[in-house]
TORDOVO-325957 format. One line per field, with one value per residue (C-alpha): x, y, z; residue number from 0; residue in three letters. Coordinates in Angstrom, 1 decimal, always signed. Example, Ala and Ser with C-alpha at 12.3 -4.5 7.8 and 13.67 -1.06 7.14 Angstrom:
BEGIN
east	(+12.3_+13.7)
north	(-4.5_-1.1)
up	(+7.8_+7.1)
num	(0_1)
residu	(ALA_SER)
END
This chain:
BEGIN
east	(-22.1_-23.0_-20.9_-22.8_-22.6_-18.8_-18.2_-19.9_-18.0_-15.0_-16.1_-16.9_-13.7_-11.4_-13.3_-12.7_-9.1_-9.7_-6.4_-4.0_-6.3_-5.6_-1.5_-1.4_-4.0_-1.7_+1.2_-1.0_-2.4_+1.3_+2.0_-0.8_-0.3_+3.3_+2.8_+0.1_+2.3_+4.9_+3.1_+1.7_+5.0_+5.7_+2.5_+3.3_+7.1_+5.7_+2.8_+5.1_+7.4_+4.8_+3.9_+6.9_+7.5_+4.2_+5.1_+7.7_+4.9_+3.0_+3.7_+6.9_+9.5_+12.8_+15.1_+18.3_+21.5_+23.9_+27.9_+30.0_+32.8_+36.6_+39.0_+39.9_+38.0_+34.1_+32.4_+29.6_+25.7_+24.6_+27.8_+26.5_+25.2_+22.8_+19.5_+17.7_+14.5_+13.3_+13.9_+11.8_+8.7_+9.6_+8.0_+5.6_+4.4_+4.8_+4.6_+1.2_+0.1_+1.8_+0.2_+2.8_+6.6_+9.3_+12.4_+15.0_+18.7_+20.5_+23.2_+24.4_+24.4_+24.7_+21.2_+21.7_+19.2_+19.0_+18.9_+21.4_+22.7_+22.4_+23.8_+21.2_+20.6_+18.7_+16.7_+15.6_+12.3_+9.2_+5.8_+4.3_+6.6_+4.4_+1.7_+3.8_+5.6_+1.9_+3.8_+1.1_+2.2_+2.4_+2.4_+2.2_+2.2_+4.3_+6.0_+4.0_+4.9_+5.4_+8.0_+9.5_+9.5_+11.0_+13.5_+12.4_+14.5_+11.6_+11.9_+10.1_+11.3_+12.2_+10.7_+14.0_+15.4_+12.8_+13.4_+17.4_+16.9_+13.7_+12.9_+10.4_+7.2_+7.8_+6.1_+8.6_+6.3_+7.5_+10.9_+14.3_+17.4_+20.4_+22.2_+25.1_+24.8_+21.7_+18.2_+15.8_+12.0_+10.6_+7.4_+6.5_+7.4_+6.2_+4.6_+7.0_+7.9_+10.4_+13.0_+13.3_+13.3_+17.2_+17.8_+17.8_+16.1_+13.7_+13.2_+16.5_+16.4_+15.2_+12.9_+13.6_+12.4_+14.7_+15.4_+16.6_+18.7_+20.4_+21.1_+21.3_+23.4_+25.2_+25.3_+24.1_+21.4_+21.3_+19.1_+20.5_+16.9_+13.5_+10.8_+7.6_+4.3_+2.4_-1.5_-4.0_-3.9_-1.2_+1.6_+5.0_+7.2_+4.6_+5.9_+9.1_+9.6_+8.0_+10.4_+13.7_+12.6_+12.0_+15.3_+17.1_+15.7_+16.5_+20.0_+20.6_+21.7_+22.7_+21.9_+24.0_+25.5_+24.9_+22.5_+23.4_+20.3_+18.9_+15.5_+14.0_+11.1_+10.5_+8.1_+11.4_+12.6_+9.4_+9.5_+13.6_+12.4_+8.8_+9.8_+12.7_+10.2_+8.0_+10.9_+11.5_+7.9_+7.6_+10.8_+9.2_+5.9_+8.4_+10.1_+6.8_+5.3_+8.1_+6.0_+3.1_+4.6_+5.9_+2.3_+1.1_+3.9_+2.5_-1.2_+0.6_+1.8_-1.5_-3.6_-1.1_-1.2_-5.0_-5.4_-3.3_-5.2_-9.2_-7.4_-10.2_-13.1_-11.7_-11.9_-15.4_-16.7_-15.7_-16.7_-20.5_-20.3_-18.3_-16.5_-12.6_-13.5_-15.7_-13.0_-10.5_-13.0_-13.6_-10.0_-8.8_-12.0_-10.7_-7.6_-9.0_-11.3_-8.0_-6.2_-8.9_-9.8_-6.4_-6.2_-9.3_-7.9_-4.5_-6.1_-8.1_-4.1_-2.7_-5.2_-4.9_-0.3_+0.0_-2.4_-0.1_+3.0_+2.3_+0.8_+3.4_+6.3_+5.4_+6.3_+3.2_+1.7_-1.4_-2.9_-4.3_-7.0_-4.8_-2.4_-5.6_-7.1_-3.4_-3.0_-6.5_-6.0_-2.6_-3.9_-6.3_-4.0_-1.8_-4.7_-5.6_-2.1_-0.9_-4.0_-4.2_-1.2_-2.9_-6.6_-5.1_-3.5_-6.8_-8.6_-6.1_-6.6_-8.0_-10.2_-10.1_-6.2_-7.5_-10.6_-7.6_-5.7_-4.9)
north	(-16.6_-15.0_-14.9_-17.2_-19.8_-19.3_-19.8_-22.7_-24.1_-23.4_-25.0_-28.7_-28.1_-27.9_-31.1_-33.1_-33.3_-32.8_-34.0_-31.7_-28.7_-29.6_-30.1_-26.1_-24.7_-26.3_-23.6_-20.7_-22.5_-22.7_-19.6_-17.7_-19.4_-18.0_-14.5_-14.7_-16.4_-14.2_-10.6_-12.7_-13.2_-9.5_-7.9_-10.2_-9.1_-5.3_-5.4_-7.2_-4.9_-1.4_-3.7_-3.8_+0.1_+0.7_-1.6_+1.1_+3.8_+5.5_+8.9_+9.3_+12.4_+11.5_+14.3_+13.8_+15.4_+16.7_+15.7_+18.3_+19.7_+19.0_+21.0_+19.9_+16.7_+16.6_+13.4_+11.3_+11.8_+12.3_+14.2_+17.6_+18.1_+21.1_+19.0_+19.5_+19.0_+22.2_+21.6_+18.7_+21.0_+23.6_+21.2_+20.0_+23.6_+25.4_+22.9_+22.2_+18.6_+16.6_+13.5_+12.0_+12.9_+11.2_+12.6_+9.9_+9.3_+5.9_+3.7_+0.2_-1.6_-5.1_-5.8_-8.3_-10.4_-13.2_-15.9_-13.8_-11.2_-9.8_-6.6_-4.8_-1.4_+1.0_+3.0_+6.5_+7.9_+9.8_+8.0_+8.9_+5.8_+3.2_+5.1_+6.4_+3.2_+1.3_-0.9_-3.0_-4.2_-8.0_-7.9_-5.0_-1.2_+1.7_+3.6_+7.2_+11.0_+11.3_+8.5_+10.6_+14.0_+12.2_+10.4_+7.3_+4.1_+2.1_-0.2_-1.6_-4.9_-6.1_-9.8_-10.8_-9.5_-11.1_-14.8_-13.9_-12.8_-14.6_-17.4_-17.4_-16.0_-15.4_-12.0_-10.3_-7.8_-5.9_-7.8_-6.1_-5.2_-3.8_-1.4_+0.0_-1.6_+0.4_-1.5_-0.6_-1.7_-3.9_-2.4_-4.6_-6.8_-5.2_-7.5_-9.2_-6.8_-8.3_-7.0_-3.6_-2.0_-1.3_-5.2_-4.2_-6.5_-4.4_-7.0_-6.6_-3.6_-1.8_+0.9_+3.6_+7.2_+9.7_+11.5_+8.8_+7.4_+11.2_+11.5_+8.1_+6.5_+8.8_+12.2_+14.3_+16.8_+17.0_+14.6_+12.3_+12.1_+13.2_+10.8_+12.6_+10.6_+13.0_+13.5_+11.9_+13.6_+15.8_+15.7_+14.8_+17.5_+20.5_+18.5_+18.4_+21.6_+23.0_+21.0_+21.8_+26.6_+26.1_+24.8_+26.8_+29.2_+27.7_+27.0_+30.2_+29.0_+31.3_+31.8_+29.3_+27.5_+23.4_+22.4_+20.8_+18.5_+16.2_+15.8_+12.4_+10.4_+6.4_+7.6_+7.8_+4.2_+2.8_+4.4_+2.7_-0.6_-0.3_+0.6_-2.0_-4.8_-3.1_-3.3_-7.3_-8.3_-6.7_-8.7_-11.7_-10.9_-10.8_-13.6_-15.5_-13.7_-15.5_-18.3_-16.8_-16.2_-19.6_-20.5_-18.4_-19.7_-23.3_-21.7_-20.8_-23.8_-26.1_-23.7_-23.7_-27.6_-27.1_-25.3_-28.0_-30.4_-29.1_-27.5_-29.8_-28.5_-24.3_-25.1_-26.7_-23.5_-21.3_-23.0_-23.1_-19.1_-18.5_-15.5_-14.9_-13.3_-16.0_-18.2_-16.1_-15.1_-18.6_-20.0_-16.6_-17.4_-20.5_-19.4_-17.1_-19.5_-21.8_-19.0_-17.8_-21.2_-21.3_-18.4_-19.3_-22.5_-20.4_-18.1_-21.0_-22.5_-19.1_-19.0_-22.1_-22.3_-18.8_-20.3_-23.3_-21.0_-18.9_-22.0_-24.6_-22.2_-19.4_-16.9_-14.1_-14.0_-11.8_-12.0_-8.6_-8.2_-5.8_-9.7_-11.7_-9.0_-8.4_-12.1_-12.8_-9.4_-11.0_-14.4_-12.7_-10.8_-13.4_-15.5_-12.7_-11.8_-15.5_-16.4_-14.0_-15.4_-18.9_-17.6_-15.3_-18.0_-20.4_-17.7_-16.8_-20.3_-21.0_-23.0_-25.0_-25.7_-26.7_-29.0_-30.9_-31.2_-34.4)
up	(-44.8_-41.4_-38.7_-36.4_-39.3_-39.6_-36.0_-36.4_-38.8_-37.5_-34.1_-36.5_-38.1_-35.1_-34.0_-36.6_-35.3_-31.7_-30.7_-32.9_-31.7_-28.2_-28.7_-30.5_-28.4_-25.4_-26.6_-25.7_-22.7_-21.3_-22.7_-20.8_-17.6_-17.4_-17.8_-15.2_-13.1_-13.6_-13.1_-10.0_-8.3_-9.2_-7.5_-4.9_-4.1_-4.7_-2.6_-0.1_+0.1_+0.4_+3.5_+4.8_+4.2_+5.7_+8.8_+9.9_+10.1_+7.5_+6.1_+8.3_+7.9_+9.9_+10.8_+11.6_+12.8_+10.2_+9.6_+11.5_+10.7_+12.1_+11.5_+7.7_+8.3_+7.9_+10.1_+8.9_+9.7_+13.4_+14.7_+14.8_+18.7_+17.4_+17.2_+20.8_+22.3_+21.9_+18.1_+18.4_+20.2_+18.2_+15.2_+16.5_+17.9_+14.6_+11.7_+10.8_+9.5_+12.2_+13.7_+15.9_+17.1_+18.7_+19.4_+19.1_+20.6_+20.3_+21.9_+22.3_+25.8_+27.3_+29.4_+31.9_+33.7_+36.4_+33.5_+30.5_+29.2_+25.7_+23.8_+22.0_+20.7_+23.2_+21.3_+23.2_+22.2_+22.8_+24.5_+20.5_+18.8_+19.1_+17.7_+15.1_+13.9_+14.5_+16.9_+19.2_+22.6_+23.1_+26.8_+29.0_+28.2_+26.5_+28.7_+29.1_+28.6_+32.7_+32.6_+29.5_+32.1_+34.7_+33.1_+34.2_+34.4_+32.2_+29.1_+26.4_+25.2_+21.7_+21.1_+20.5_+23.5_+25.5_+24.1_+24.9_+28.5_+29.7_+27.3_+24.1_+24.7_+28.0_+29.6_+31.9_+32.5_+36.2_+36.3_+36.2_+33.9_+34.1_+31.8_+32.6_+36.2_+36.4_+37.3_+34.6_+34.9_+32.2_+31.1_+28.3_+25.0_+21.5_+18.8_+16.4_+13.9_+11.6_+9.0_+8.2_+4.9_+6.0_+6.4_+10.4_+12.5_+14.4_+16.7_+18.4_+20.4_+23.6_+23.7_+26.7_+27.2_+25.0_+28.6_+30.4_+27.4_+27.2_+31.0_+32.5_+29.9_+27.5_+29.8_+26.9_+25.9_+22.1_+19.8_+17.4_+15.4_+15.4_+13.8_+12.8_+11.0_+8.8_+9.3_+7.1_+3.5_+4.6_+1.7_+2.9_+1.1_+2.5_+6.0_+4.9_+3.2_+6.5_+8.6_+6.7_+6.9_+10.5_+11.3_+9.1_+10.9_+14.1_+13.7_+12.5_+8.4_+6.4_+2.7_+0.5_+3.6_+4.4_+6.8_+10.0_+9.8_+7.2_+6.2_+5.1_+4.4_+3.8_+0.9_-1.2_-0.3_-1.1_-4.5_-5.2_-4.1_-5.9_-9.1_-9.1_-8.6_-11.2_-13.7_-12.5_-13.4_-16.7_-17.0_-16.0_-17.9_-21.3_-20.7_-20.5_-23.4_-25.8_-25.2_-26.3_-29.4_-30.0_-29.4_-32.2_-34.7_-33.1_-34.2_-37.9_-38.6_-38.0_-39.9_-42.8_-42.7_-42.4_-45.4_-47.4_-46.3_-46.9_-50.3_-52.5_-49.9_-50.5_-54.3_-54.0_-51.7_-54.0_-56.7_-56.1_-55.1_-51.4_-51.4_-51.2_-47.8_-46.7_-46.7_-45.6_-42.5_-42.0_-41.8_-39.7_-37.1_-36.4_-35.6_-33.5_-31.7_-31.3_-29.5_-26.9_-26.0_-25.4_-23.7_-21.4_-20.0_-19.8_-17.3_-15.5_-15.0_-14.2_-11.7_-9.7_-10.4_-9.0_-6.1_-5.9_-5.9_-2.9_-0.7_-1.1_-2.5_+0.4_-2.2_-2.5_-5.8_-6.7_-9.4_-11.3_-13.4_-15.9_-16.2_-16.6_-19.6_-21.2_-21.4_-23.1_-25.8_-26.5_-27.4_-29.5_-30.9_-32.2_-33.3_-35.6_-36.4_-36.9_-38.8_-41.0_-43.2_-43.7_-44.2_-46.9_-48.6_-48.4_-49.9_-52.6_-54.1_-57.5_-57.4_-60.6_-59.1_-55.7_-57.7_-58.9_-56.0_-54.7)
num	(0_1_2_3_4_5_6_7_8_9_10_11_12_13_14_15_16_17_18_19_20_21_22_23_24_25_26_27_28_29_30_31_32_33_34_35_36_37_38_39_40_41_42_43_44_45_46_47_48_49_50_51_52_53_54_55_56_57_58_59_60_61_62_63_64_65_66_67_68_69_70_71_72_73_74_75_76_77_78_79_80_81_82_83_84_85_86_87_88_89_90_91_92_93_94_95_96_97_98_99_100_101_102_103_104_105_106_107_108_109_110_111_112_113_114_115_116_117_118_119_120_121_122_123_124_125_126_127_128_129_130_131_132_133_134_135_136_137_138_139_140_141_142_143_144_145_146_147_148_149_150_151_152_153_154_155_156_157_158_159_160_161_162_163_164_165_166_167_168_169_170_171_172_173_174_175_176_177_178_179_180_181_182_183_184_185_186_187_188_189_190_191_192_193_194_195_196_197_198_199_200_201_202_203_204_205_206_207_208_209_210_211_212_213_214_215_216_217_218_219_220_221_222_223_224_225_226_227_228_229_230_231_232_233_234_235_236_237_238_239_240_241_242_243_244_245_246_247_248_249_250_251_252_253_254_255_256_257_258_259_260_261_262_263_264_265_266_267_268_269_270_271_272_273_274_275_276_277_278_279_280_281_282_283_284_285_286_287_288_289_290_291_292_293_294_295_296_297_298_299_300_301_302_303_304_305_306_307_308_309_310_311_312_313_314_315_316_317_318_319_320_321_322_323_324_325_326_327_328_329_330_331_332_333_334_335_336_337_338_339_340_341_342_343_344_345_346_347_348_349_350_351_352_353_354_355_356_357_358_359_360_361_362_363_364_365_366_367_368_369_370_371_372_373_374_375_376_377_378_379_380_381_382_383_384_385_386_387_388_389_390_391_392_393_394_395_396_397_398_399_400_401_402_403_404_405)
residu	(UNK_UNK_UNK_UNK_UNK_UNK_UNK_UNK_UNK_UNK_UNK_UNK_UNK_UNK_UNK_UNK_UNK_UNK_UNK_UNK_UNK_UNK_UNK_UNK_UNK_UNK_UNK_UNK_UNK_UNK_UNK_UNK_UNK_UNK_UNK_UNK_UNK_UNK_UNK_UNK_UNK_UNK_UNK_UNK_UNK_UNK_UNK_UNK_UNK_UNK_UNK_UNK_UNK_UNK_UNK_UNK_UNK_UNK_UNK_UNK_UNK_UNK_UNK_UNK_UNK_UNK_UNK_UNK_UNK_UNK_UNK_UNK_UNK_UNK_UNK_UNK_UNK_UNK_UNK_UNK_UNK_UNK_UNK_UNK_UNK_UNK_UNK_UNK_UNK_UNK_UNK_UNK_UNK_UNK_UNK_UNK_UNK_UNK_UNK_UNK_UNK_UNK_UNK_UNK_UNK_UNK_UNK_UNK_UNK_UNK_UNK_UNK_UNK_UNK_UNK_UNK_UNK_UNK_UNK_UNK_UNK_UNK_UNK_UNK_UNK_UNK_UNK_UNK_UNK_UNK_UNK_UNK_UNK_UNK_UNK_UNK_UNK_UNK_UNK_UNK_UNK_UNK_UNK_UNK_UNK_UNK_UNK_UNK_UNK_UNK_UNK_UNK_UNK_UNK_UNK_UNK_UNK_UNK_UNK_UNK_UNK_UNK_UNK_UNK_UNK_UNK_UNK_UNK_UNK_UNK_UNK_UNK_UNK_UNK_UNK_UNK_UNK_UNK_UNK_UNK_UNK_UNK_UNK_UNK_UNK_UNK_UNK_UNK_UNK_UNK_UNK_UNK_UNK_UNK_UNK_UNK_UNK_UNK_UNK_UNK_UNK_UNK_UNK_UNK_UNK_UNK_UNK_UNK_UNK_UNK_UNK_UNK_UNK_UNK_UNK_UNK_UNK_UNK_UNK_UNK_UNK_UNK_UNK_UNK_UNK_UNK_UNK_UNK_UNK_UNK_UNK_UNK_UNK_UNK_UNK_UNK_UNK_UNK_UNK_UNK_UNK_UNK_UNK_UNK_UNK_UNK_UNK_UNK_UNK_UNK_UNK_UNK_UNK_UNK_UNK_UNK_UNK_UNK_UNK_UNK_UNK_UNK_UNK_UNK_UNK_UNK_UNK_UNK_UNK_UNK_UNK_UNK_UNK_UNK_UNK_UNK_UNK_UNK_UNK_UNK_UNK_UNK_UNK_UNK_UNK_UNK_UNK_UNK_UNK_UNK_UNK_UNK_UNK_UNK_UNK_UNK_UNK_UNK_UNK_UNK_UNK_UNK_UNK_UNK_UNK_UNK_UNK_UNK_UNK_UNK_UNK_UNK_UNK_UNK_UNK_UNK_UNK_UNK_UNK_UNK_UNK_UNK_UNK_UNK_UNK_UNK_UNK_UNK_UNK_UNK_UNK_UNK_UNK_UNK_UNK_UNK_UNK_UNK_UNK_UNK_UNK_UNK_UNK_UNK_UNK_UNK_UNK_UNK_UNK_UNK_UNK_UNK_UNK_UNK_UNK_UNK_UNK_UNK_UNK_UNK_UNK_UNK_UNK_UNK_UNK_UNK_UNK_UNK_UNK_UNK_UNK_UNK_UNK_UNK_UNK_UNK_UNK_UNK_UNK_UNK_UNK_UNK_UNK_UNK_UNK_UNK_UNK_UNK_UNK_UNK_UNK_UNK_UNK_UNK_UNK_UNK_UNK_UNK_UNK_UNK_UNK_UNK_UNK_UNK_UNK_UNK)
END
């Protein structure tokens, strides 16, 4: 018999009893659906979080000021004083594959206004951060690289900031705060930026030039960071490495001794939290597959009923001249047929509950097309390896025995 016939038969077989087909086929159906599901929510949380690390600034290299010693006591990161300015042009003179550069110091303040006050962190930068961190202004503009030369008394608002001192969405572009009962002018209000990948708000904070924040407010002259964004193509450890031999070189480190700085990039955060949502949604994709596999046992135990049942109509096929293999082809493409069509309204589910999940649920889910052809190669699979023991079985019959069977 050809293939095209057995198909056929199979297809007026599984009708005959249209409503038991439907039940085990509804095993892979559920079964298919989760794992979709499941992968879904995965890419989704993944690709969520890449945008999040992205939202900082791509390609960035943070340098920041080692832990110092004292006496028998060594302090944490940031307390060295031997990170300067000309550090920071020193990099960006003599380091190839730089894009952007903002030297960085930082502080906490209370900002006062006519209508509030608030404490915030004042971050000090360079007139590059924006750029770098792919920060868009809401109202107004970034303060420039004259305000940074004259250590201008100029902020950049944080949205949350703003809705503190002046009200949400308001645009206090030109009016004035003071910090440290000094009048600062408002410039502008970034875009809402939202968590961090640290669980900072990145909202909350204040935005001056690094040269007013070093002599207006904490009197010093050292940095506390330097944030650098890599060109296009340009690989982060050839920045990095470059980085890390000039100030060695710099800050005069000998052979064998610690440095006084610390290298960094976001590209190695990205990778933690990346790969632990990887390892979540092949968790979730083999939770889901157990009901795949209950399908298939589902897919087992109809066929073997199956068999029982049409035991007189095996006998009388092989009694007039059907092969062992017809009929073990015949009952084994069947159970196939039974498990893609399962399969295919599976996906079609998959498809519209993953929908469902990130509209009403507000949960991302994105569905791959690796999840959609996994899913249809395992129901396959299982239809050929849960088939195989009941086709074998109808075509193991003798058929004088199954003539006789009642």
């Amino acid at each position: 018999m050809s293939i095209a016939m057995t198909f056929i038969v199979a297809l007026k077989a599984l009708r005959r009893n249209a409503m038991r087909t439907a039940l085990t086929a509804l095993g892979m159906i559920i079964g298919v659906a989760a794992v979709i599901v499941m992968v879904a929510i995965g890419n989704g949380a993944r690709i969520s979080i890449e945008t999040q690390i992205k939202s900082a600034g791509s390609n960035i290299v943070m340098v920041n000021a080692g832990s110092g010693p004292f006496g028998p006591v060594r302090q944490g990161q940031g307390n060295t004083t031997t990170l300067t300015p000309e550090d920071a042009e020193a990099i960006r003179r003599e380091v190839p594959g730089i894009r952007y550069m903002s030297p960085g110091v930082n502080t906490r303040a209370q900002l006062v206004a006519e209508s509030g006050n608030w404490g915030t962190q004042i971050q000090g930068a360079g007139q590059a951060l924006a750029e770098l961190r792919a920060w868009p202004m809401q109202f107004g503009a970034f303060f420039t690289e004259q305000d940074v030369t004259r250590a201008s008394k100029v902020v950049v608002l944080g949205s949350v900031v703003r809705d503190q001192l002046f009200g949400a969405g308001a645009d206090p572009t030109g009016a004035v705060v003071r910090i440290k009962n000094q009048p600062f002018k408002v410039l502008g209000v970034l875009t809402t930026k939202g968590q961090g990948a640290n669980g900072q708000d990145q909202d909350d904070t204040v935005i001056a030039p690094y040269t007013t924040v070093q002599k207006k407010l904490l009197g010093q002259t050292h940095l506390q960071n330097i944030t650098i964004s890599a060109a296009d193509g340009v690989p982060l450890d050839t920045v990095t490495q470059g980085i890390t031999d000039l100030l060695t070189v710099r800050h005069k480190i000998a052979p064998g001794e610690d440095n006084d700085f610390l290298v960094r990039t976001l590209e190695e955060i990205a990778t933690v939290l990346t790969s632990t949502t990887t390892t979540m949604t092949y968790l979730l994709a083999g939770i889901a597959a157990v009901s795949l596999l209950v399908g298939g046992i589902g897919i087992m135990n109809i066929m073997l009923v199956s068999v029982t049942e049409r035991t007189r109509e095996i006998g009388l096929r092989l009694s007039v001249g059907a092969r062992d293999l017809d009929v073990l082809r015949q009952f084994l493409v069947e159970a196939i047929v039974l498990s893609l069509a399962g399969g295919a309204v599976g996906i079609g589910l998959g498809f519209g509950a993953a929908s469902a999940v990130s509209r009403f649920a507000g949960w991302p889910a994105v569905v791959s097309p690796d999840a959609v052809a996994m899913s249809f190669a395992f129901a396959a699979a299982i239809g050929i390896f849960f088939g195989f023991y009941p086709a074998r079985k109808a075509a193991a019959l003798d058929p004088i025995e199954a003539l006789r069977f009642e």
